[in-house]
TORVOFI-770009 format. One record per residue (C-alpha): residue number from 1; residue in three letters; x, y, z. Coordinates in nm, 4 decimals. Example, Ala and Ser with C-alpha at 12.3 -4.5 7.8 and 13.67 -1.06 7.14 Angstrom:
2
resi, resn, px, py, pz
1, ALA, 1.2300, -0.4500, 0.7800;
2, SER, 1.3670, -0.1060, 0.7140;
END
This chain:
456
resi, resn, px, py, pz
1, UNK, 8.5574, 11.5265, 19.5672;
2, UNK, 8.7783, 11.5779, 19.2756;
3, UNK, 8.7831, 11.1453, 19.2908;
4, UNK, 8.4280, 11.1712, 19.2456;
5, UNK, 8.3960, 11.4017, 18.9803;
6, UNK, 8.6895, 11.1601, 18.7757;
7, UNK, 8.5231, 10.8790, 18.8314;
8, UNK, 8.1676, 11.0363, 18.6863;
9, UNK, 8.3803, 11.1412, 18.4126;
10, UNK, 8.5166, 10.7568, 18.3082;
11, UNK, 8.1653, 10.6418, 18.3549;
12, UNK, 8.0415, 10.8510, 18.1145;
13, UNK, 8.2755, 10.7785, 17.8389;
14, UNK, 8.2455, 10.4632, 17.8870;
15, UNK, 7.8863, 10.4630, 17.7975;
16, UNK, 7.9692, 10.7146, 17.5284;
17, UNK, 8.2267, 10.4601, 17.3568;
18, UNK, 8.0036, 10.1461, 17.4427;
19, UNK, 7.7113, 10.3334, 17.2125;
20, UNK, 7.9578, 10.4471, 16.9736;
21, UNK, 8.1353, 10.0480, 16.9385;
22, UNK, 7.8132, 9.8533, 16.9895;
23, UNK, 7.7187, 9.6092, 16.7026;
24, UNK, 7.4332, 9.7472, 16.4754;
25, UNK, 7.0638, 9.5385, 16.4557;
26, UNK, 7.2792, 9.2357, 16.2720;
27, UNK, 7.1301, 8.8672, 16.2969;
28, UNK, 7.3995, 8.5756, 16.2086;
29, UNK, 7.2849, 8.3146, 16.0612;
30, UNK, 7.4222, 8.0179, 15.8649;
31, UNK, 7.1882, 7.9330, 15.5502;
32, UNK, 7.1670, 7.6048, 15.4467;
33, UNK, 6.9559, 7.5421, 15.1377;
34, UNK, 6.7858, 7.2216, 15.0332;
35, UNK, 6.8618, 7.0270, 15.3749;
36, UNK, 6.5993, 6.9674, 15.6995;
37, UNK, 6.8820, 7.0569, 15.9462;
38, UNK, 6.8153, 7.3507, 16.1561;
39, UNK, 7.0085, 7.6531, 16.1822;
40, UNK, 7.0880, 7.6235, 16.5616;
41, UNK, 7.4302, 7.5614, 16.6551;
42, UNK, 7.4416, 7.1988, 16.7987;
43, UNK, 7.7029, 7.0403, 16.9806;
44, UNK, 7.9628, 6.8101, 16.8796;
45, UNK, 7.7414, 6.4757, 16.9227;
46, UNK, 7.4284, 6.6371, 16.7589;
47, UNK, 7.6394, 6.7579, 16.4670;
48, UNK, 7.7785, 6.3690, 16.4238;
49, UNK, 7.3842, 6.2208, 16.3982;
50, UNK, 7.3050, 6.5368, 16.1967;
51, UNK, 7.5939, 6.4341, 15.9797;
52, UNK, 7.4311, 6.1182, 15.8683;
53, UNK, 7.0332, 6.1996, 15.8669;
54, UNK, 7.1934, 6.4972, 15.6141;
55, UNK, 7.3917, 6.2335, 15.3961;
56, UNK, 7.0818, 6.0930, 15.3531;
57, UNK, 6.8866, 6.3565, 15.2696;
58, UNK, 7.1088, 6.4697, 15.0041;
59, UNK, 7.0171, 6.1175, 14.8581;
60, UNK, 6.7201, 6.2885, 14.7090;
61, UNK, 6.7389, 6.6828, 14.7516;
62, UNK, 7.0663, 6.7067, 14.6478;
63, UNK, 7.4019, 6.8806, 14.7566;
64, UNK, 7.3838, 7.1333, 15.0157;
65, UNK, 7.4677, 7.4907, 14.9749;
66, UNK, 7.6337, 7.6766, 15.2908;
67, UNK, 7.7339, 7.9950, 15.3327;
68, UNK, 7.7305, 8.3285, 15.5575;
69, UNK, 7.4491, 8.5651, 15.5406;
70, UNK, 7.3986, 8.8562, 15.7902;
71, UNK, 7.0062, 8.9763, 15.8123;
72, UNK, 6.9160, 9.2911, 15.9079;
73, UNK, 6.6601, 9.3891, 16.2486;
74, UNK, 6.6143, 8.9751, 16.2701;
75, UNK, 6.7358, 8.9778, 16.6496;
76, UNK, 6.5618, 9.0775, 16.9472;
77, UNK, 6.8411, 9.1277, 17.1878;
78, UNK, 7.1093, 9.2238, 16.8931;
79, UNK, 7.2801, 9.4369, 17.1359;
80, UNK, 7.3903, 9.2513, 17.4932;
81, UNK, 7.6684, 9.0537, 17.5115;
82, UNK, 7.5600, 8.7235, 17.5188;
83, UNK, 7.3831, 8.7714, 17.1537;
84, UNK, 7.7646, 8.9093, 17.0236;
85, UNK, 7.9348, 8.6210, 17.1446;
86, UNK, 7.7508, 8.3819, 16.9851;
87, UNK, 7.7596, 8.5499, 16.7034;
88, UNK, 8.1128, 8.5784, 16.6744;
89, UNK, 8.1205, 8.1934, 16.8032;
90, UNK, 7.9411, 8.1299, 16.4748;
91, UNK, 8.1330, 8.3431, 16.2641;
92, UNK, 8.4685, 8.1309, 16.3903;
93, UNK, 8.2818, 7.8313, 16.3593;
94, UNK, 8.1722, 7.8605, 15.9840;
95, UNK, 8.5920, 7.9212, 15.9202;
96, UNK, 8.7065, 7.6798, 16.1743;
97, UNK, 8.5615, 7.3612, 16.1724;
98, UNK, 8.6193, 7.0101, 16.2957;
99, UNK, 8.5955, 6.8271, 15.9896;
100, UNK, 8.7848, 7.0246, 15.7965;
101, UNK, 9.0898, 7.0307, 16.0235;
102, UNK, 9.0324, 6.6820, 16.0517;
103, UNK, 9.0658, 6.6283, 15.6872;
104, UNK, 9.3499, 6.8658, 15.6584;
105, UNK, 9.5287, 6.6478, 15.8973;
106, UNK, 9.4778, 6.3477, 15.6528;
107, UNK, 9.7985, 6.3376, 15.3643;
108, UNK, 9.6746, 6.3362, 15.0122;
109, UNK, 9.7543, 6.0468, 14.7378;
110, UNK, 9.8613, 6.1473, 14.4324;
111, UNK, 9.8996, 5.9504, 14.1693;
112, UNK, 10.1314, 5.8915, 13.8779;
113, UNK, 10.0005, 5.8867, 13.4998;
114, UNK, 10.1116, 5.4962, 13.4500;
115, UNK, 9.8432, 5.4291, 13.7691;
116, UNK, 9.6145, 5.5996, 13.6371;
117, UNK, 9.6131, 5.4787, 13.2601;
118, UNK, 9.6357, 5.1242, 13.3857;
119, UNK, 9.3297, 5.1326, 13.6568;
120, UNK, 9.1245, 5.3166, 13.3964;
121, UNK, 9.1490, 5.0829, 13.1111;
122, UNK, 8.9727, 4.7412, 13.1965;
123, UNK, 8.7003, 4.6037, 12.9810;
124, UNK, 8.4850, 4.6765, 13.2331;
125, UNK, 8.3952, 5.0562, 13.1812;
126, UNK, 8.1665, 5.0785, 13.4857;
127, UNK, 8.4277, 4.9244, 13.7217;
128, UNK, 8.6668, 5.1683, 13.5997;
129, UNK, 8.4249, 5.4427, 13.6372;
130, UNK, 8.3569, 5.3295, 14.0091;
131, UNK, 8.6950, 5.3229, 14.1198;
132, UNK, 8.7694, 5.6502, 14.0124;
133, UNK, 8.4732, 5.7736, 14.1740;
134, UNK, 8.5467, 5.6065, 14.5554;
135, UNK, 8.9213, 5.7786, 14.4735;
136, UNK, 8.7762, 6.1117, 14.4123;
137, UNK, 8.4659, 6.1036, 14.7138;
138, UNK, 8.7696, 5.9837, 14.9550;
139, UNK, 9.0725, 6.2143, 14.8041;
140, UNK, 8.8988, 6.5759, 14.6848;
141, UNK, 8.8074, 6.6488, 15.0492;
142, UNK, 9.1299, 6.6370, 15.2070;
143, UNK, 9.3206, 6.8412, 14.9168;
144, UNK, 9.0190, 7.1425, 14.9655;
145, UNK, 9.0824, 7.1267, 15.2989;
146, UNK, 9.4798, 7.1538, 15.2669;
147, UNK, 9.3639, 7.4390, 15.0714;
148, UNK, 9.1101, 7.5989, 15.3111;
149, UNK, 9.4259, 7.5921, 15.6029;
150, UNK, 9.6301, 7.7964, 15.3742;
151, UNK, 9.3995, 8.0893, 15.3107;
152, UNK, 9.3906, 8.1023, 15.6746;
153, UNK, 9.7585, 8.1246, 15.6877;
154, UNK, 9.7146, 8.4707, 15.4709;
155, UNK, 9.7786, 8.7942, 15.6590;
156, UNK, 9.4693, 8.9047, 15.8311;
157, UNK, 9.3964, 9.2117, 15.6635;
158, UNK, 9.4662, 8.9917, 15.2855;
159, UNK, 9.2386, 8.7496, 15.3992;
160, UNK, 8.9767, 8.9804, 15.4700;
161, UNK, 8.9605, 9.1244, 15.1447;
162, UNK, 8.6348, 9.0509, 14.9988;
163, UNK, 8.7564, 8.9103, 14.6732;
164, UNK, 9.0189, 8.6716, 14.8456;
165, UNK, 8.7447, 8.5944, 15.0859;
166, UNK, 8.4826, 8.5160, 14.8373;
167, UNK, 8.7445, 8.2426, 14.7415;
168, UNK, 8.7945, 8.1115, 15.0909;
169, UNK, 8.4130, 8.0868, 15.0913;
170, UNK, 8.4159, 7.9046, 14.7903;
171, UNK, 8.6231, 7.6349, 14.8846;
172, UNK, 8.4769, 7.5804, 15.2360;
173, UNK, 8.1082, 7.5313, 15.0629;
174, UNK, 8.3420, 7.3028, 14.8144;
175, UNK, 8.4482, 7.0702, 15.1136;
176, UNK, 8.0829, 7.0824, 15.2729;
177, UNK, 7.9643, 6.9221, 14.9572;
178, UNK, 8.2320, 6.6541, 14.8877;
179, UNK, 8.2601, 6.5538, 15.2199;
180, UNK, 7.8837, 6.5252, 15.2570;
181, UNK, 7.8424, 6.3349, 14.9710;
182, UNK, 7.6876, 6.0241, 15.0697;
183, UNK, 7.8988, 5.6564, 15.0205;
184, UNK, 7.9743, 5.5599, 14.6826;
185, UNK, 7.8343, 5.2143, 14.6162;
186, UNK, 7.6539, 5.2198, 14.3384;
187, UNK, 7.6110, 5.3621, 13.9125;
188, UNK, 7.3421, 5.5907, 14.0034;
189, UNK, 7.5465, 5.7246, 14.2703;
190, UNK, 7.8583, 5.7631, 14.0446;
191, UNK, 7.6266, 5.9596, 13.8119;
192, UNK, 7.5049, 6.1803, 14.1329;
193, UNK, 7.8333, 6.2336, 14.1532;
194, UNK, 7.9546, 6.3375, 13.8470;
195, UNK, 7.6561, 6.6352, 13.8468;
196, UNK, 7.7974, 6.7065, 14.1598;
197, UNK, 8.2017, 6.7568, 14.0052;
198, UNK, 8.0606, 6.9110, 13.7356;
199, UNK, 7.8611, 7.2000, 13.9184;
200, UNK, 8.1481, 7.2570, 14.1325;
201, UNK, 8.4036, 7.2892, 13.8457;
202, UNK, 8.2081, 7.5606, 13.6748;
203, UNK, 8.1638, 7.7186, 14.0253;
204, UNK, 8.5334, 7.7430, 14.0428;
205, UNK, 8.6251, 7.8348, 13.6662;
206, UNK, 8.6976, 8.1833, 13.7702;
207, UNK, 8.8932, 8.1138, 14.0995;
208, UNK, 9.2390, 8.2259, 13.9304;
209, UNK, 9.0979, 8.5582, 13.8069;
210, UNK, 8.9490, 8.6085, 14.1569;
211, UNK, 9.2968, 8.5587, 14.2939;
212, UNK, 9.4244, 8.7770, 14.0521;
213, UNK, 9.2304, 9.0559, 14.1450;
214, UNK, 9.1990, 9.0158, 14.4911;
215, UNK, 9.6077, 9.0475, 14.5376;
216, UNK, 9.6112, 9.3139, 14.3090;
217, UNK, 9.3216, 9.5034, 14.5231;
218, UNK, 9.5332, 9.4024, 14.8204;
219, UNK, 9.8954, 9.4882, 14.6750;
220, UNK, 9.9537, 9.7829, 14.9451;
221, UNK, 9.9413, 9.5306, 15.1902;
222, UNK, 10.1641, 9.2670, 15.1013;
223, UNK, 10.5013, 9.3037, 15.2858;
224, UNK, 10.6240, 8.9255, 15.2250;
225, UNK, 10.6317, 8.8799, 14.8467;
226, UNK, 10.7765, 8.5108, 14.8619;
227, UNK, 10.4851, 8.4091, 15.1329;
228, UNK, 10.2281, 8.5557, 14.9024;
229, UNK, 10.3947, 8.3968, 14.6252;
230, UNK, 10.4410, 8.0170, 14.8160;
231, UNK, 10.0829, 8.0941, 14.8779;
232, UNK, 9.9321, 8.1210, 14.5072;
233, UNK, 10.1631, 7.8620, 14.3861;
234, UNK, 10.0311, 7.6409, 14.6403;
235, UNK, 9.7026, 7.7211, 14.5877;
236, UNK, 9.7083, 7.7177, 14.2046;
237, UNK, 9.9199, 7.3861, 14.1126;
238, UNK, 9.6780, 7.2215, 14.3743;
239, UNK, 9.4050, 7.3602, 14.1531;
240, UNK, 9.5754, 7.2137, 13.8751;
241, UNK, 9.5737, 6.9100, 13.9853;
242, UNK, 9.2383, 6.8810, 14.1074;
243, UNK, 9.0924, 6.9829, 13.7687;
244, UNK, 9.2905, 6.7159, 13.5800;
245, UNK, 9.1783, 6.4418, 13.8399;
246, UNK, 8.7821, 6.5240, 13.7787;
247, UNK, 8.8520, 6.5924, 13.4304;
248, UNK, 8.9751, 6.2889, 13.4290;
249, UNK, 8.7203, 6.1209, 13.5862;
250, UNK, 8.4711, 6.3042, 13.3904;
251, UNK, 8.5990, 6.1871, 13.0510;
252, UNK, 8.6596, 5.8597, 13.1313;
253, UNK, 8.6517, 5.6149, 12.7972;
254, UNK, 8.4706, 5.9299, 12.6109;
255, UNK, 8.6672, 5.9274, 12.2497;
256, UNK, 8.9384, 5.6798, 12.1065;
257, UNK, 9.2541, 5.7240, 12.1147;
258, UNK, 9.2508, 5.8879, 12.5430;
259, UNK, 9.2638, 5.7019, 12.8465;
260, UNK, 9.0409, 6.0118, 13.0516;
261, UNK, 9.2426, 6.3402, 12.9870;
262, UNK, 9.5871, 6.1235, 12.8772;
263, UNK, 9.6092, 6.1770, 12.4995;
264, UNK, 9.7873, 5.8436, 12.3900;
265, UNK, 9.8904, 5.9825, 12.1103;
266, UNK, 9.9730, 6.4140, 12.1425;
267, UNK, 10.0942, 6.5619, 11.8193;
268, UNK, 10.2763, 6.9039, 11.9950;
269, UNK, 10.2671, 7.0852, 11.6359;
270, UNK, 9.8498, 7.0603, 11.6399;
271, UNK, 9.8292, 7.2065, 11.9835;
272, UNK, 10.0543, 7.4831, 11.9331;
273, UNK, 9.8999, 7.5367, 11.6184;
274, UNK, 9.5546, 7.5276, 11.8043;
275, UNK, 9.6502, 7.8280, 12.0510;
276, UNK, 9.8430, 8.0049, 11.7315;
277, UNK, 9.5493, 8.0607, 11.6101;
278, UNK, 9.3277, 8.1423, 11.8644;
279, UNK, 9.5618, 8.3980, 11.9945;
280, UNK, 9.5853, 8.6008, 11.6291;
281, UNK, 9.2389, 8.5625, 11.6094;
282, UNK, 9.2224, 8.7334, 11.9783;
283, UNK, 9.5027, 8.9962, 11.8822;
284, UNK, 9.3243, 9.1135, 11.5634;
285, UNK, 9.0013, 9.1472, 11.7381;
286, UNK, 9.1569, 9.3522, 12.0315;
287, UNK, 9.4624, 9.5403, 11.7723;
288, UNK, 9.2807, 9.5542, 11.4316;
289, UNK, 9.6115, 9.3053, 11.3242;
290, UNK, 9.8192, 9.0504, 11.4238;
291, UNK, 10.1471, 8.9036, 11.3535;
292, UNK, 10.2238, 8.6166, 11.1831;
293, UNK, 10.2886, 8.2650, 11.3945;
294, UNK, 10.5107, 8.0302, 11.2445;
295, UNK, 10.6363, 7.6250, 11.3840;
296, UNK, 10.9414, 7.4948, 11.3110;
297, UNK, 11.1347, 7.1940, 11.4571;
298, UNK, 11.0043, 6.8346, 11.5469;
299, UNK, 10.6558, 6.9195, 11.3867;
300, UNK, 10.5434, 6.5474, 11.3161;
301, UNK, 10.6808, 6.4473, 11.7095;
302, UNK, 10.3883, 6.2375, 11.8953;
303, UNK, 10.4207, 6.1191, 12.2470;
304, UNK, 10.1165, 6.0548, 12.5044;
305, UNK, 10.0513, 6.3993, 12.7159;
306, UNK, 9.7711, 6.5745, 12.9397;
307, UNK, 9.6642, 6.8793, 12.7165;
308, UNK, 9.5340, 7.0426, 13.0190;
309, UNK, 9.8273, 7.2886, 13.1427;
310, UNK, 9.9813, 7.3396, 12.7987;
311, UNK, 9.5683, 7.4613, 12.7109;
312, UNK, 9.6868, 7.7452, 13.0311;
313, UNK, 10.0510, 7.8347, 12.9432;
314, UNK, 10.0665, 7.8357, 12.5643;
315, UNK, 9.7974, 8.0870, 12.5154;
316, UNK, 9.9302, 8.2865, 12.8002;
317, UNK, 10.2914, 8.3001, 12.6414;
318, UNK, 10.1796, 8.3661, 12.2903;
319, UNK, 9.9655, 8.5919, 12.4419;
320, UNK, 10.2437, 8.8377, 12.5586;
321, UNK, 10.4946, 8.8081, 12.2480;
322, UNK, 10.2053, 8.9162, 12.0529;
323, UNK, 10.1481, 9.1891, 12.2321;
324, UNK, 10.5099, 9.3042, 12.2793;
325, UNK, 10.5185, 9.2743, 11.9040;
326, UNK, 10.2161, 9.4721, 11.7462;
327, UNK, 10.2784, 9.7731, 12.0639;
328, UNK, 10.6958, 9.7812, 12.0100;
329, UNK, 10.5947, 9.8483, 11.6207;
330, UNK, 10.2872, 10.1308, 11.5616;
331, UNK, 10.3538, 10.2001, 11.2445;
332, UNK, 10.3689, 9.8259, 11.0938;
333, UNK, 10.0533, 9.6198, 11.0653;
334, UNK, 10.0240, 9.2723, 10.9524;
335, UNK, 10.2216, 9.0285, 10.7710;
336, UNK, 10.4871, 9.3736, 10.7951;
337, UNK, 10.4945, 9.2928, 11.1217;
338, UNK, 10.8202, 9.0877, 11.2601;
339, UNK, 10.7089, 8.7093, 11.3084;
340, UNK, 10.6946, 8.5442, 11.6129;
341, UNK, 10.9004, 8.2206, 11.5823;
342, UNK, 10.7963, 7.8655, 11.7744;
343, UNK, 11.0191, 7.6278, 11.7572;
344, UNK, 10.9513, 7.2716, 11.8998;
345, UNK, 11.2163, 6.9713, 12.0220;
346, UNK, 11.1058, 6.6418, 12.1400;
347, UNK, 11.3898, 6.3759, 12.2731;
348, UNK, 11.3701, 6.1047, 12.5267;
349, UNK, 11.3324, 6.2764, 12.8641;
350, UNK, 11.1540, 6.6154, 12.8132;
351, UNK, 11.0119, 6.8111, 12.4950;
352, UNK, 11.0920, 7.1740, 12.4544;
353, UNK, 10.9011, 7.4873, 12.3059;
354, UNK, 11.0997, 7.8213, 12.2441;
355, UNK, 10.8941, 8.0928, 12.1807;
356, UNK, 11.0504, 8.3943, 12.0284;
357, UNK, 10.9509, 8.7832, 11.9550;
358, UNK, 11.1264, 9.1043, 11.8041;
359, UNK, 10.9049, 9.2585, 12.0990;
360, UNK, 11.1746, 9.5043, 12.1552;
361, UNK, 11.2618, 9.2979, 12.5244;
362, UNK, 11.2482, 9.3329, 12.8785;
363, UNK, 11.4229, 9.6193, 13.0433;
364, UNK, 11.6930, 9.5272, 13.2720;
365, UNK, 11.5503, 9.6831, 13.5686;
366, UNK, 11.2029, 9.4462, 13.5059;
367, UNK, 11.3691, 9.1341, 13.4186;
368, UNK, 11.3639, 8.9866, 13.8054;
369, UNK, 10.9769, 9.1322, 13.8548;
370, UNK, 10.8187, 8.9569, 13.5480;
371, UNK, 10.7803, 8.6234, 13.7383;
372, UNK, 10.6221, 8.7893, 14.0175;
373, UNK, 10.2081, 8.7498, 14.0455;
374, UNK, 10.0678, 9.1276, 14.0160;
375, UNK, 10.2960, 9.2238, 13.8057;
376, UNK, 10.2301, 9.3558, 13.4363;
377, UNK, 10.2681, 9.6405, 13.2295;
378, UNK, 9.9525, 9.6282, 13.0759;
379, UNK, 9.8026, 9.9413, 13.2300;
380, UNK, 10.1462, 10.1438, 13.0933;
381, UNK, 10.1032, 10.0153, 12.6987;
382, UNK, 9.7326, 10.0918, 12.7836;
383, UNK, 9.7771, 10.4223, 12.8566;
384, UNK, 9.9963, 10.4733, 12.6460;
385, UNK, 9.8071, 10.3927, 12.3341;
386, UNK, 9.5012, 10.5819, 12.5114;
387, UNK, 9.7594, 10.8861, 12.5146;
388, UNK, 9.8592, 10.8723, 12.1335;
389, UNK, 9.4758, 10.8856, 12.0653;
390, UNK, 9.5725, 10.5587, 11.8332;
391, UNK, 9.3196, 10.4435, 11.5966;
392, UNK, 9.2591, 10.1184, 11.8403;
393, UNK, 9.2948, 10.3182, 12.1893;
394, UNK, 8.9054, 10.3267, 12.2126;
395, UNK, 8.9504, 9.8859, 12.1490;
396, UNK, 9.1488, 9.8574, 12.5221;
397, UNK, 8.8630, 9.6976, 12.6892;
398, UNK, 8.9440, 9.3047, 12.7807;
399, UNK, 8.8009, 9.0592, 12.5449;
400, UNK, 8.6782, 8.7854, 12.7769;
401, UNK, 8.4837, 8.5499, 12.6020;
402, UNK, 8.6894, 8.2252, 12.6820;
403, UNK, 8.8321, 8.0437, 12.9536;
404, UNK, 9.1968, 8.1659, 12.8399;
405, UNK, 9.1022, 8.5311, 12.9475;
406, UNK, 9.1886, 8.8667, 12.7758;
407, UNK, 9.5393, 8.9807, 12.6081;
408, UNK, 9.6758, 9.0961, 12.9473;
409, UNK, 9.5118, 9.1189, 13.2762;
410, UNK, 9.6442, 9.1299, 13.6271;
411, UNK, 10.0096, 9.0119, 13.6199;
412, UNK, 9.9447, 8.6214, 13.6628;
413, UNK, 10.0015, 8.4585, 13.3194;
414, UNK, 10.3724, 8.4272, 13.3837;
415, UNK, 10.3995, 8.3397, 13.7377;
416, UNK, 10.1056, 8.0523, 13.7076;
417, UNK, 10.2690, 7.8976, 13.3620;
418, UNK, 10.6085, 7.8926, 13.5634;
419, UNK, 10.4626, 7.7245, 13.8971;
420, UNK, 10.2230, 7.5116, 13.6589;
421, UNK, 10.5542, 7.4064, 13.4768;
422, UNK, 10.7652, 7.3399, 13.7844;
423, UNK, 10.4203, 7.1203, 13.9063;
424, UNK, 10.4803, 6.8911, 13.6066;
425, UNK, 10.8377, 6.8450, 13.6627;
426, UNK, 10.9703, 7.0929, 13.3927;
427, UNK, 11.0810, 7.4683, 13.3650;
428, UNK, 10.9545, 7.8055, 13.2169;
429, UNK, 11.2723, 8.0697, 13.1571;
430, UNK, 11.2850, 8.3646, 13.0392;
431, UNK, 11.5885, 8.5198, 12.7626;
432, UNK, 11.5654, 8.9188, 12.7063;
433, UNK, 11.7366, 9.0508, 12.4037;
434, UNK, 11.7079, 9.4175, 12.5336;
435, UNK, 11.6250, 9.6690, 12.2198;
436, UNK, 11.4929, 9.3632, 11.9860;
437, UNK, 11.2810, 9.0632, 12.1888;
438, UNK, 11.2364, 8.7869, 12.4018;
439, UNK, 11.2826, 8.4145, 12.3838;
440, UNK, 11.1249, 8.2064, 12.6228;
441, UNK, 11.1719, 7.8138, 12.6934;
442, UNK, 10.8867, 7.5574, 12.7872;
443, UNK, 11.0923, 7.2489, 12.9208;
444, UNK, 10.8360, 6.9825, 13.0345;
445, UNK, 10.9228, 6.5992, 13.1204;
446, UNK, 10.7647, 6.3253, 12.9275;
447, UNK, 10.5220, 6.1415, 13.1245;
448, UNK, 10.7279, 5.8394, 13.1237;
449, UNK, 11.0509, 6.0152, 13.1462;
450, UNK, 11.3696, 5.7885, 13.3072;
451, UNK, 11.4316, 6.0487, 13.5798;
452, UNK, 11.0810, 6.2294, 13.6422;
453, UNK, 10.8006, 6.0336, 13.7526;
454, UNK, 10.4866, 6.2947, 13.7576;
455, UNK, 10.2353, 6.2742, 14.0429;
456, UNK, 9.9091, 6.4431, 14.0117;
END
């Protein structure tokens, strides 16, 4: 009897919990705009004869959009088992596909900055335009793809964040598009192309602040610093590099004196100066002031370069001594404020920039965290000022309005100019003066140094 009544019992909870556990009115579905492929999942051959009919159709509706969308009360049987497990079958299939493994199996060609100056310079503009293009349709998807297998490398519960995820998403609709992208073989289809690049670079402008916030929302749960870390340098250099190939690609014979985004002839002074200014005009819009930025050292040395990662880590260096400066002195304001010194050396094998501030320093307890991603003391001088009731402290909102981001943010200036350095065969290092400032040292490798031969 009493077997009986235990028994009932276990039945009953077992309803209870299967009530409690079962999956609300949820259809999956996997949207795919401007395409005549159904929705239904299709096997393996299907999806191959799919594959072409949808190359073609992209001829003339364009690139396809994919993503994840979960509709509300669109199910009739949302609730028995068979329904969940396609569902979840769908789910795993939109992260894990085929073709992207199959790509990510594929090794990726970089190239050095000799190969590409030399196959981009022929009289023959449209040939050189071509070639770049067949390189980029045949390259771009297996480097996403390297990048897609590494966000699902990420802890689960990081990965599931739905900042970080947003990013995963990103990149997977990134791959969808590229490797869709019908055969190169003629102009109009290099121009297709380029819209294509183009819409997917400004959908991916604001990947690294996406990161950025996403780890920070996620911080509590990171118990392997140097795999997170391996992670967004990964992640970000291979960003890098992708940006400076399409750039490349993109600007292709556009003004004299480049070959795409080399610039034959770099004068280091004028970019430094270029970022000087833009971060005074930046500090006095957020501060009220700003320091004075003066050059010194090789200012008339010119040597071919690709602007692109100096445009990332000068601002975001200049951006911090600033800082350190106008907060370590209150009561000083303008030209009464100490200078920050840049200093530039140019020699055979690498050029150098030192960067120095009477910022007061790094404690000695912070030195080792500052080249860590997430972390910044930002939110301290913000609060802070906020506490002093300072005549700025209602001014601490982040002043966004270019592609170089606010004064300070979440913690990844540092970290990304140091992995962006090591990516271009050079060196970002750090020298605290504690109690006075900070002097740090941007070693990068000519492009055609003797023992250094950069590949993108």
């Amino acid at each position: 009897m009493s077997h009986l009544i235990l028994s009932e019992y276990i039945y009953k909870m077992r309803s209870r919990m299967s009530k409690l556990l079962k999956p609300r009115n949820f259809k999956f579905t996997t949207v795919v705009q401007n395409s005549n492929l159904s929705v239904r999942r299709i096997s393996t051959t299907e999806e191959k004869s799919q594959h072409d009919k949808q190359k073609q159709t992209r001829i003339t509706t364009g690139p396809t959009k994919r993503w994840l969308s979960f509709q509300e009360g669109g199910s009739p049987h949302p609730t028995n088992s068979a329904s969940v497990r396609e569902r979840n079958r769908a789910v795993t299939s939109y992260y894990f596909q085929d073709s992207i493994d199959s790509k990510a199996a594929q090794p990726s060609v970089r190239l050095t900055p000799s190969t590409i100056m030399y196959s981009s310079r022929s009289s023959d503009k449209q040939a050189d335009k071509m070639r770049s293009a067949v390189y980029l349709h045949k390259e771009l998807p297996i480097r996403v793809a390297h990048r897609i297998v590494n966000f699902r490398s990420l802890p689960f519960i990081i990965g599931c964040n739905p900042t970080i995820l947003s990013v995963h998403e990103l990149y997977i609709r990134a791959f969808h598009i590229l490797n869709d992208f019908p055969e190169i073989q003629s102009h109009e289809d290099v121009q297709a192309f380029d819209e294509v690049l183009k819409t997917l670079m400004d959908d991916h402008k604001e990947v690294v602040s996406l990161l950025a916030r996403g780890f920070k929302e996620s911080q509590k749960h990171v118990t392997n610093d140097e795999g997170v870390s391996s992670f967004l340098d990964r992640i970000l250099t291979s960003r890098l590099g992708i940006r400076m190939l399409v750039n490349h690609h993109l600007s292709l014979h556009s003004r004299e004196g480049t070959i795409g985004i080399i610039n034959l002839c770099m004068n280091l002074r004028d970019v430094v100066a270029r970022w000087s200014a833009f971060v005074s005009e930046l500090c006095e819009d957020k501060y009220g002031h700003a320091p004075l930025i003066k050059i010194s050292g090789h200012t008339s040395a010119v040597f071919p370069y690709i602007e692109l990662p100096l445009d990332y880590i000068l601002p975001e260096i200049l951006k911090n001594a600033v800082r350190a400066t106008v907060e370590n002195h209150p009561r000083l304001r303008g030209k009464s404020l100490p200078s920050v010194h840049i200093t530039i050396a140019s020699n055979k094998t690498d050029f150098i920039v030192k960067i120095s501030d009477r910022g007061g320093g790094i404690d000695h307890n912070r030195l080792n965290s500052v080249m860590k991603y997430n972390f910044t003391t930002a939110e301290e001088s913000t609060e802070n000022q906020a506490n002093t009731g300072g005549i700025f402290a209602n001014m601490m909102e982040e002043v966004n309005r270019t592609t170089s981001g606010p004064m300070h943010g979440y913690g990844f200036g540092l970290p990304t100019s140091s992995a962006y350095a090591q990516y271009l065969g050079g060196s970002l290092e750090i020298q605290s003066l504690q109690g006075l400032g900070t002097d740090v040292y941007l070693r990068l490798k000519h492009l055609e140094s003797p023992d250094h031969e950069l590949r993108i």
